[in-house]
C-alpha atoms as an extended CHARMM CRD file, in Angstrom:
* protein
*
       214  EXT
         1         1  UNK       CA             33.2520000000       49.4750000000      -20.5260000000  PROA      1               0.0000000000
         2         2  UNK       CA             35.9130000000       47.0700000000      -19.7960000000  PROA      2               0.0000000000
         3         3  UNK       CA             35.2200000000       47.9000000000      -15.9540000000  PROA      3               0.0000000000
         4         4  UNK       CA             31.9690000000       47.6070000000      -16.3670000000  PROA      4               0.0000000000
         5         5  UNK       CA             31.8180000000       43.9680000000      -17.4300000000  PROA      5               0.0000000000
         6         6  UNK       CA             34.5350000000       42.9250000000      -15.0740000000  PROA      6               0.0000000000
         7         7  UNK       CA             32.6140000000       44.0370000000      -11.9190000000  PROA      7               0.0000000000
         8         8  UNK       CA             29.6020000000       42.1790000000      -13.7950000000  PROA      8               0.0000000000
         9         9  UNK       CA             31.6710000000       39.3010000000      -14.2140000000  PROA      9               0.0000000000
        10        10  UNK       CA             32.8230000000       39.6480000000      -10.5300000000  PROA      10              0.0000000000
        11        11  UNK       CA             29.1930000000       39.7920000000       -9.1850000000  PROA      11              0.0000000000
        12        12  UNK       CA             28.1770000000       36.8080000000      -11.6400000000  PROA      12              0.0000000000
        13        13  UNK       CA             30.9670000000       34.7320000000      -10.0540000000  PROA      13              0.0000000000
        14        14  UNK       CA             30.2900000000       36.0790000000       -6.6780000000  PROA      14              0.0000000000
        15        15  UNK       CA             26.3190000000       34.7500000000       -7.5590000000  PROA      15              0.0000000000
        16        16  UNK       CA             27.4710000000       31.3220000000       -8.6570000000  PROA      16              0.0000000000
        17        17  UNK       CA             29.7090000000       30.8130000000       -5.3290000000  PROA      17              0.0000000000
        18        18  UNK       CA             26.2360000000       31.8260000000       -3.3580000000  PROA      18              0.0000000000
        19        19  UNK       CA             24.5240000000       29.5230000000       -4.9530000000  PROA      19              0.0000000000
        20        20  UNK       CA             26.9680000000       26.2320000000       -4.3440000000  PROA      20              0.0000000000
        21        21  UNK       CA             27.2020000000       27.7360000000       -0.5230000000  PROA      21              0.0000000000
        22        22  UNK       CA             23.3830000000       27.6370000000       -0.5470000000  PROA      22              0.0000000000
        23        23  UNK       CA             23.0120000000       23.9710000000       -2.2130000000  PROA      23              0.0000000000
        24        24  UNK       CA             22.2580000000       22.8040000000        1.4820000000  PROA      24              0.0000000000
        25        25  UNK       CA             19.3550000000       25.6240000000        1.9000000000  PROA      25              0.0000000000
        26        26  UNK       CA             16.3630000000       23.4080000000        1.6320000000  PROA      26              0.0000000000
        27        27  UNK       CA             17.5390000000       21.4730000000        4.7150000000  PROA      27              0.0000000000
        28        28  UNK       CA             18.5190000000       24.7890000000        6.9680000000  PROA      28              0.0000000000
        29        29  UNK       CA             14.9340000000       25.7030000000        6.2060000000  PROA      29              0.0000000000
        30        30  UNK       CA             13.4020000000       22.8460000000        7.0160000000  PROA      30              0.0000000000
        31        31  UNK       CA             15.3830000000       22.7780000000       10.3640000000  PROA      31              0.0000000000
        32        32  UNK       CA             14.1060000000       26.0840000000       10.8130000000  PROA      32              0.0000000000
        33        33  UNK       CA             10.4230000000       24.6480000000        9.9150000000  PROA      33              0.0000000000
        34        34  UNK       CA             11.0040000000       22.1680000000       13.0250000000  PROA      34              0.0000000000
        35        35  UNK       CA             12.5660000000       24.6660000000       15.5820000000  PROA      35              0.0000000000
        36        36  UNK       CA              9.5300000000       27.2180000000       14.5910000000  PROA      36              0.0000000000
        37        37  UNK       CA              6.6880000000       24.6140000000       15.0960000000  PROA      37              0.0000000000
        38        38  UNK       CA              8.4080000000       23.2960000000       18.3960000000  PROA      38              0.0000000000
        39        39  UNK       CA              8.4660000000       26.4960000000       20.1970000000  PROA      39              0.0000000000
        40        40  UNK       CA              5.3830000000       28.3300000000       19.0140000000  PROA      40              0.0000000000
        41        41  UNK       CA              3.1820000000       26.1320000000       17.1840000000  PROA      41              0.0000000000
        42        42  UNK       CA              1.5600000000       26.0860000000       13.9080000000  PROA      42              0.0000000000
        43        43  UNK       CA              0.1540000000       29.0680000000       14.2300000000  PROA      43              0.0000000000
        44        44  UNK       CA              3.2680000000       31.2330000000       14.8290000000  PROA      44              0.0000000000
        45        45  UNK       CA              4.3500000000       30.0310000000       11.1580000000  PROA      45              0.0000000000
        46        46  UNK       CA              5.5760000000       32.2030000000        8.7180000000  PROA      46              0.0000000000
        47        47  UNK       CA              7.9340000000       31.9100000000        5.4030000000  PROA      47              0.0000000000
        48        48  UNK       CA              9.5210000000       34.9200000000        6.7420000000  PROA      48              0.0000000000
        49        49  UNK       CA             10.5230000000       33.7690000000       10.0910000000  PROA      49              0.0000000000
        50        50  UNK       CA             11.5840000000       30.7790000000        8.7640000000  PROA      50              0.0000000000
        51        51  UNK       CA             14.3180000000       32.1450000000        6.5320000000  PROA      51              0.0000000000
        52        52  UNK       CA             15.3940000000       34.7850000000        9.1430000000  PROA      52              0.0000000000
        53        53  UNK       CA             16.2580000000       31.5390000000       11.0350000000  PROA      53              0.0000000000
        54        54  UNK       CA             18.1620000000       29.8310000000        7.9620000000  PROA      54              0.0000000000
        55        55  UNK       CA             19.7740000000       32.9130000000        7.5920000000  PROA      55              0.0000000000
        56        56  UNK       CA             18.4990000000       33.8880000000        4.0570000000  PROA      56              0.0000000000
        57        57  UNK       CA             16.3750000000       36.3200000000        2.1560000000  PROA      57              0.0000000000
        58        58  UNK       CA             13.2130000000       36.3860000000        2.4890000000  PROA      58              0.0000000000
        59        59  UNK       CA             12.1320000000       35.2110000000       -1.3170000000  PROA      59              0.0000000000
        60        60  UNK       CA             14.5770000000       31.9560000000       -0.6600000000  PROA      60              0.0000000000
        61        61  UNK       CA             11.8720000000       29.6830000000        0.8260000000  PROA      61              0.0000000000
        62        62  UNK       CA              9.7490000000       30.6640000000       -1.7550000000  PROA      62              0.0000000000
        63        63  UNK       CA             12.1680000000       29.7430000000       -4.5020000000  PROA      63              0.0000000000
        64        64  UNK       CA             12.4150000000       26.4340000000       -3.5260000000  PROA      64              0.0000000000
        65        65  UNK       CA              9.1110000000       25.6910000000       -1.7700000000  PROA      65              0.0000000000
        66        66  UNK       CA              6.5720000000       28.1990000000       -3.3570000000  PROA      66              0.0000000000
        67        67  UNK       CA              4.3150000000       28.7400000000       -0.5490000000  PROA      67              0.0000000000
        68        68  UNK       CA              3.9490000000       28.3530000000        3.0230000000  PROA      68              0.0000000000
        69        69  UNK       CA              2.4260000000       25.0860000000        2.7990000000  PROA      69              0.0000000000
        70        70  UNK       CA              5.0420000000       24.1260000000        0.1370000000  PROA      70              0.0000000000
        71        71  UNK       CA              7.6750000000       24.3530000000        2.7470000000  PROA      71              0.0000000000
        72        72  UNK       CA              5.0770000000       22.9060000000        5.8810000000  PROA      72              0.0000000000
        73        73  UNK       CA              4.5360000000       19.6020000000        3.2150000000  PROA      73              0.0000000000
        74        74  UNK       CA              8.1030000000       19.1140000000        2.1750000000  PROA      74              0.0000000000
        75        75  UNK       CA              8.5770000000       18.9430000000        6.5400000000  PROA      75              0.0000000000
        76        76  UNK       CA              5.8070000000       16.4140000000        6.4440000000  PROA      76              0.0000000000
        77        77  UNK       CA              7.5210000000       14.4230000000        3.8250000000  PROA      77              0.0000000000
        78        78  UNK       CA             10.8340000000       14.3360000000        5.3930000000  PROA      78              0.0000000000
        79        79  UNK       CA              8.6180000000       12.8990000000        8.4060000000  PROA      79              0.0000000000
        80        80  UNK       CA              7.4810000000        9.9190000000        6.9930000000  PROA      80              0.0000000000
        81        81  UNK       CA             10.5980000000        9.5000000000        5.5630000000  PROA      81              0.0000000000
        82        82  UNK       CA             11.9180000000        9.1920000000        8.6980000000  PROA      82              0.0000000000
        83        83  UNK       CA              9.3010000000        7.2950000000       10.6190000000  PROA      83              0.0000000000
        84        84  UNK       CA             10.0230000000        4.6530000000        7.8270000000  PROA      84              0.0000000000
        85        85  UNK       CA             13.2900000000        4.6540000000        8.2850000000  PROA      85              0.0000000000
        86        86  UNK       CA             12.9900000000        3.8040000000       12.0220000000  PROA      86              0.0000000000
        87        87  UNK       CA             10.2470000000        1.3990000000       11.1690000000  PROA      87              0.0000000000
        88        88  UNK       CA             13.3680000000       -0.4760000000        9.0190000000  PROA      88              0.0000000000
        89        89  UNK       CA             15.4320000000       -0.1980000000       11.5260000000  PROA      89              0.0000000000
        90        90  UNK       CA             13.0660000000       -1.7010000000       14.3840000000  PROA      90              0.0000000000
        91        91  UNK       CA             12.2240000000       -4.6630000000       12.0960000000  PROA      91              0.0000000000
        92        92  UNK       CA             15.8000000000       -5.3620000000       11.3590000000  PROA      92              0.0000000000
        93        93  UNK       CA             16.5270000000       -5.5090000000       14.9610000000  PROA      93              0.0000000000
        94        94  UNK       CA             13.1210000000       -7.5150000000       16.1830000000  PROA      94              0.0000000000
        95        95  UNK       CA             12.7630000000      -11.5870000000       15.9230000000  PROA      95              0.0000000000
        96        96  UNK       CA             11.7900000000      -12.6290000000       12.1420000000  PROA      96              0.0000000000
        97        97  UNK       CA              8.1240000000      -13.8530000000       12.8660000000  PROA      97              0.0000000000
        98        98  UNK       CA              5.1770000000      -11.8820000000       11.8080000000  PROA      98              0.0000000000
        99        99  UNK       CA              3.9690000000      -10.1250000000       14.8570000000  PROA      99              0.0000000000
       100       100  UNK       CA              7.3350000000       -9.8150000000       16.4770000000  PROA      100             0.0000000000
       101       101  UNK       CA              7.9410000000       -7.4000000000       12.9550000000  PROA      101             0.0000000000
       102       102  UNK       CA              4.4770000000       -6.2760000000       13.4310000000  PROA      102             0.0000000000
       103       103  UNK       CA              5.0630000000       -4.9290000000       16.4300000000  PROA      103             0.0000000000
       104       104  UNK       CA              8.5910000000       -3.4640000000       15.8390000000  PROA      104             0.0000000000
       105       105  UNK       CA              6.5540000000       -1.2600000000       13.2860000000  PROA      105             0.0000000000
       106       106  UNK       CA              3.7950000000       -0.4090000000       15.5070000000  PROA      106             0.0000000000
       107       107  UNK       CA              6.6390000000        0.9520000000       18.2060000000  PROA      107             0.0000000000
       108       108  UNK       CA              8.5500000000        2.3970000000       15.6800000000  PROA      108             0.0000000000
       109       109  UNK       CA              5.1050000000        4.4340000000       14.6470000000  PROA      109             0.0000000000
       110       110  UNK       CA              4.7470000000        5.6400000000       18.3530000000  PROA      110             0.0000000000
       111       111  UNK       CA              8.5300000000        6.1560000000       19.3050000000  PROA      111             0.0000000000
       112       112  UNK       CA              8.5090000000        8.1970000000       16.0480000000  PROA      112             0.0000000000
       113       113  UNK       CA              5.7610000000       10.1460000000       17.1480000000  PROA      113             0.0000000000
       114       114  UNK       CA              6.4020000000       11.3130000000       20.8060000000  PROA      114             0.0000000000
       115       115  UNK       CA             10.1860000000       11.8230000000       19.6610000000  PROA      115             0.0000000000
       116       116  UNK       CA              8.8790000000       14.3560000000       17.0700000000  PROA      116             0.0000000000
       117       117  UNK       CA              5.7530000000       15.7600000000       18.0190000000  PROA      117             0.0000000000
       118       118  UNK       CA              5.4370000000       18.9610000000       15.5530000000  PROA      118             0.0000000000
       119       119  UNK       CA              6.6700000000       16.9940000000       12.2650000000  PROA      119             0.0000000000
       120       120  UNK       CA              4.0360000000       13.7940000000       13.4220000000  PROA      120             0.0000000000
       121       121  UNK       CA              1.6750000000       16.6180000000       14.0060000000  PROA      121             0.0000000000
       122       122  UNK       CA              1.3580000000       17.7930000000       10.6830000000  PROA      122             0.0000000000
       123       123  UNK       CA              2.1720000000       14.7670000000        8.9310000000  PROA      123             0.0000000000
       124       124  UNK       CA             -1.5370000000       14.7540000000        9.3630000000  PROA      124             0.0000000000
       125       125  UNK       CA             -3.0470000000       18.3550000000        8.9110000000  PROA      125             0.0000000000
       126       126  UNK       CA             -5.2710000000       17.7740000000        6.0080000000  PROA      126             0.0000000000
       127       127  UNK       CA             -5.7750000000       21.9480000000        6.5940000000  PROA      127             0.0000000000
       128       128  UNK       CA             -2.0310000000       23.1430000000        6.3730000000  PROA      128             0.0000000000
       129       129  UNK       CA             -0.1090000000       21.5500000000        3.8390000000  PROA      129             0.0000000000
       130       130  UNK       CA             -0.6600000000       19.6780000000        0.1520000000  PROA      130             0.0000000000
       131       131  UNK       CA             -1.8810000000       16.3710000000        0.1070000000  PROA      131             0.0000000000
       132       132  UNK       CA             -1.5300000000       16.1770000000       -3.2650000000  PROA      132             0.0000000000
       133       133  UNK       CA              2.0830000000       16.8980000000       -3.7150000000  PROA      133             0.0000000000
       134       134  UNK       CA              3.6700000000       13.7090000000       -5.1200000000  PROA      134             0.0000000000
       135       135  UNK       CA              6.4430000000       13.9370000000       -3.0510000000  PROA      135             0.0000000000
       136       136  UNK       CA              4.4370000000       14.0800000000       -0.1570000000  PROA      136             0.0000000000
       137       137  UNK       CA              2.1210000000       11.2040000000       -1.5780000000  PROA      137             0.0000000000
       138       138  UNK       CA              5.1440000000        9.2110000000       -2.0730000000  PROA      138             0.0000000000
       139       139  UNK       CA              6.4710000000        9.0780000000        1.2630000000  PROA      139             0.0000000000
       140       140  UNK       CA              3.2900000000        8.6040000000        3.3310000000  PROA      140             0.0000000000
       141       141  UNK       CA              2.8070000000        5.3390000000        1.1000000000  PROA      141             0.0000000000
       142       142  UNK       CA              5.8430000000        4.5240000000        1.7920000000  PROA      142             0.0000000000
       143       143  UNK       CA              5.2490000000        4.4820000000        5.8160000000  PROA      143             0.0000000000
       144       144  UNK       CA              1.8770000000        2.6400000000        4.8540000000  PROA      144             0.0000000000
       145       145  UNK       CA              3.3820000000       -0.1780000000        2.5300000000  PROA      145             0.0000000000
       146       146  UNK       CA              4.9770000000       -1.3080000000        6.1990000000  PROA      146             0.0000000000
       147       147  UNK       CA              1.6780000000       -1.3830000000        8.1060000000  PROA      147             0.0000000000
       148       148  UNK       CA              0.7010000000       -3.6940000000        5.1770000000  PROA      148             0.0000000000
       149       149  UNK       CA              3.3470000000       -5.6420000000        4.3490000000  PROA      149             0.0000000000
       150       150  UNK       CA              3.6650000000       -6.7000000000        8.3000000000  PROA      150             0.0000000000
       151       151  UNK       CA              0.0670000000       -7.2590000000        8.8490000000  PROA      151             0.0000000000
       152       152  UNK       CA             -0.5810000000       -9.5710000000        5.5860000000  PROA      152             0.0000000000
       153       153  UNK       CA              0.8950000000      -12.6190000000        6.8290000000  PROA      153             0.0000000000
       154       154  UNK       CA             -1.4330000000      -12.6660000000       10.0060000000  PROA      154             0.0000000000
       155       155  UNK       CA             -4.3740000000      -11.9080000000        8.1710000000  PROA      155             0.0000000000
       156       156  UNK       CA             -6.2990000000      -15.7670000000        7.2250000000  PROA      156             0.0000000000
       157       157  UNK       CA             -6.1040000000      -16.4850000000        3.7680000000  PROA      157             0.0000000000
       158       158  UNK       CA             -9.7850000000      -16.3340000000        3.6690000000  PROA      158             0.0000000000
       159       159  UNK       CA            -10.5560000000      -13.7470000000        5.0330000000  PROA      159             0.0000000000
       160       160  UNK       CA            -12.4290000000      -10.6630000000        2.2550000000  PROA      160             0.0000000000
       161       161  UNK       CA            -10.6460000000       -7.3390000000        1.3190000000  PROA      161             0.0000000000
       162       162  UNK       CA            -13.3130000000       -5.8110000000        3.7260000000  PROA      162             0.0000000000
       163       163  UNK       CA            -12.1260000000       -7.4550000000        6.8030000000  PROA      163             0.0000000000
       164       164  UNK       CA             -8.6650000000       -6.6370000000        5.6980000000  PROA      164             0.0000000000
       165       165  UNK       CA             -9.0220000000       -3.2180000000        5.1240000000  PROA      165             0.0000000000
       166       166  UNK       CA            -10.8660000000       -2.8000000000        8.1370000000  PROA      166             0.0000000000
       167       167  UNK       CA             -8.4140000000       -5.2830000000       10.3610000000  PROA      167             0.0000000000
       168       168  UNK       CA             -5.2720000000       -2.6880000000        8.8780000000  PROA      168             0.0000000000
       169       169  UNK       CA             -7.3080000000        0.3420000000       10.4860000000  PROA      169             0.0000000000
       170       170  UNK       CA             -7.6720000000       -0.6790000000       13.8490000000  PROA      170             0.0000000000
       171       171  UNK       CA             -4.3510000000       -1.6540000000       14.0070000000  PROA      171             0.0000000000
       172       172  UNK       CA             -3.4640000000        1.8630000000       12.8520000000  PROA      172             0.0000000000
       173       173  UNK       CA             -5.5040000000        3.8970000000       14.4840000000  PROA      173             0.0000000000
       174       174  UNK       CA             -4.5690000000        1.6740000000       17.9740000000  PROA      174             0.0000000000
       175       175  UNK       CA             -1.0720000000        3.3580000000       17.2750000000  PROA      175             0.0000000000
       176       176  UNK       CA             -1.9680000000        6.8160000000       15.9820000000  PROA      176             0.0000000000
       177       177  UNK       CA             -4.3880000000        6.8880000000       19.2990000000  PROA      177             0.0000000000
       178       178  UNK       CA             -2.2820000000        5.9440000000       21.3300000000  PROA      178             0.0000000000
       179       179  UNK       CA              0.8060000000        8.2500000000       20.1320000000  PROA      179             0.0000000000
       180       180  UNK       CA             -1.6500000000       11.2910000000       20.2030000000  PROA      180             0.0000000000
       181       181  UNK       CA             -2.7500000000       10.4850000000       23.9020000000  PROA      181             0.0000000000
       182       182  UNK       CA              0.5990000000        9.7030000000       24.6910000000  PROA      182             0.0000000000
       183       183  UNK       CA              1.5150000000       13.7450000000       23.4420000000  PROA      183             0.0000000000
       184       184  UNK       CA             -1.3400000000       15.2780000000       24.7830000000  PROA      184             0.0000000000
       185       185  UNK       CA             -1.1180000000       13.9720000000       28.4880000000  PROA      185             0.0000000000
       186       186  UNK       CA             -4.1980000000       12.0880000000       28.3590000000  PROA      186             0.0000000000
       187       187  UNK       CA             -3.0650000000        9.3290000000       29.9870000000  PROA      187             0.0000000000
       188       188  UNK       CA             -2.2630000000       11.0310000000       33.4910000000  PROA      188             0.0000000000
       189       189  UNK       CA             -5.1850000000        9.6340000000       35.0620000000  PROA      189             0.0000000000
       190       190  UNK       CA             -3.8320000000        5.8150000000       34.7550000000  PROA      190             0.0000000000
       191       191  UNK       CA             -0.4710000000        6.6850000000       35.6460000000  PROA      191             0.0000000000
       192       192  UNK       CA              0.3150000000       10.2250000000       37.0480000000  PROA      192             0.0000000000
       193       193  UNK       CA              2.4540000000       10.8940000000       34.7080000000  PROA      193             0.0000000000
       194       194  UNK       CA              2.9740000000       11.2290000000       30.7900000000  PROA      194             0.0000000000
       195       195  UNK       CA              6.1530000000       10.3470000000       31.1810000000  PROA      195             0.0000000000
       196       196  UNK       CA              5.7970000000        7.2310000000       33.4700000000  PROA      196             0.0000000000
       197       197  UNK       CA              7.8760000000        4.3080000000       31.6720000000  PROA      197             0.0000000000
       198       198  UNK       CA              5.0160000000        2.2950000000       32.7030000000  PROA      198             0.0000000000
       199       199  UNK       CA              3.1030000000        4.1300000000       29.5310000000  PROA      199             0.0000000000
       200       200  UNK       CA              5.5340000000        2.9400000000       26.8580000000  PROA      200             0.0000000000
       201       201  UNK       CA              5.9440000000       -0.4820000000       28.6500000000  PROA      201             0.0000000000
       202       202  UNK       CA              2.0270000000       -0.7770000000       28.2280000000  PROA      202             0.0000000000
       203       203  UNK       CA              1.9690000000        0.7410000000       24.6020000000  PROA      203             0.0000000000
       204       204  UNK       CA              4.3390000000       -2.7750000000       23.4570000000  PROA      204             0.0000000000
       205       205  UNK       CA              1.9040000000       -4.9700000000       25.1480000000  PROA      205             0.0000000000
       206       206  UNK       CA             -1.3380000000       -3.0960000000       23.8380000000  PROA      206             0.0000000000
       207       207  UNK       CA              0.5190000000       -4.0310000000       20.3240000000  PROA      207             0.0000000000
       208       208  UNK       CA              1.0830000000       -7.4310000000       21.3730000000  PROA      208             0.0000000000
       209       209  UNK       CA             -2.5910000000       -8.1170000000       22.5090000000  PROA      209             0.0000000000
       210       210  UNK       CA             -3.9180000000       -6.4980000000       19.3060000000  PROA      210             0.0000000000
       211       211  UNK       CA             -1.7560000000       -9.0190000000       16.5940000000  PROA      211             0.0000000000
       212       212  UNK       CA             -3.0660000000      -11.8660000000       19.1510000000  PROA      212             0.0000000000
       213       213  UNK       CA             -6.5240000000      -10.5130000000       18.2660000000  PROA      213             0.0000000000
       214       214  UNK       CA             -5.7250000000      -10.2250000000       14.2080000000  PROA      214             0.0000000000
């Protein structure tokens, strides 16, 4: 008996040390989640290849992330987590006035984007992950509450909610479009090339003509 319950109290400590080793598991399988996307697509996805590739069981992602699309939205979250964090960084570093900060936010938005095409991807695949998570809710507000705290002062103080709201979508979807053009070559017949500078030169002064025109 007393063998018995010091091998049990060998495998419980030999559990616990597992567990610290493992406290940084969420992030190797979300690193997985990236490599995965990047070389085979959505698609290819699976819970189980992503653990092989952390280097765990196969029940592990489920523990922490429940599902496949538990584990695709927490990689969406961490991507607007991210892209705000650049967009911080770009206004911190651009001239104080409003569209100078403006457009630091709009480049930060596209630089994001073509710098990490499969988490920008399906930041925005209504059809693979859980919109509703809070988490995920959280941090996508987060990226919007720059859009609108940048555009606000260059809207006219008399102009309606309506012609707000629908002033704060063009200037998103001007650098969503552009971002997803920008990753899916579909600017090759203006320049040759995707990867012309000229492209990125042109996406700053698209922003710049479009908080002239707000």
């Amino acid at each position: 008996m007393a063998t018995r319950r010091a091998k049990t109290k060998a495998g419980s400590q030999r559990t616990v040390a597992v567990r610290r080793r493992d406290i940084d598991l969420p992030s190797a399988l979300l690193a997985a989640t990236e490599d995965i996307l990047r070389e085979h697509g959505l698609e290819k996805f699976t819970l189980r290849e992503a653990a092989r590739r952390a280097g765990v069981t196969h029940g592990a992602p489920a523990f922490h992330f429940g599902d496949a699309a538990g584990l695709l939205t927490a990689f969406a979250a961490s991507g607007y987590k991210a892209m705000t964090a650049l967009m911080l960084k770009y206004r911190l570093e651009a001239p104080k006035d409003p569209k100078s900060q403006l457009v630091a936010v709009g480049s930060a938005y596209i630089d994001y984007a073509i710098a990490h095409r499969p988490q920008f991807q399906l930041m925005f695949r209504s059809d693979s992950i859980h919109l509703n998570d809070e988490a995920y809710k959280e941090c996508s507000k987060a990226a919007f509450h720059q859009l609108q705290e940048t555009m606000l002062p260059l809207l006219h103080p008399d102009s309606t909610d309506e012609e707000r709201k629908l002033k704060m979508m063009l200037a998103w979807s001007a650098v969503h479009g552009f971002a997803t053009l920008v990753l899916e070559k579909r600017f090759t017949p203006f320049y040759g090339s995707s990867q012309n500078p000229a492209v990125f030169a042109d996406g700053r002064r698209m922003l710049e003509i479009l908080t002239g025109s707000i």
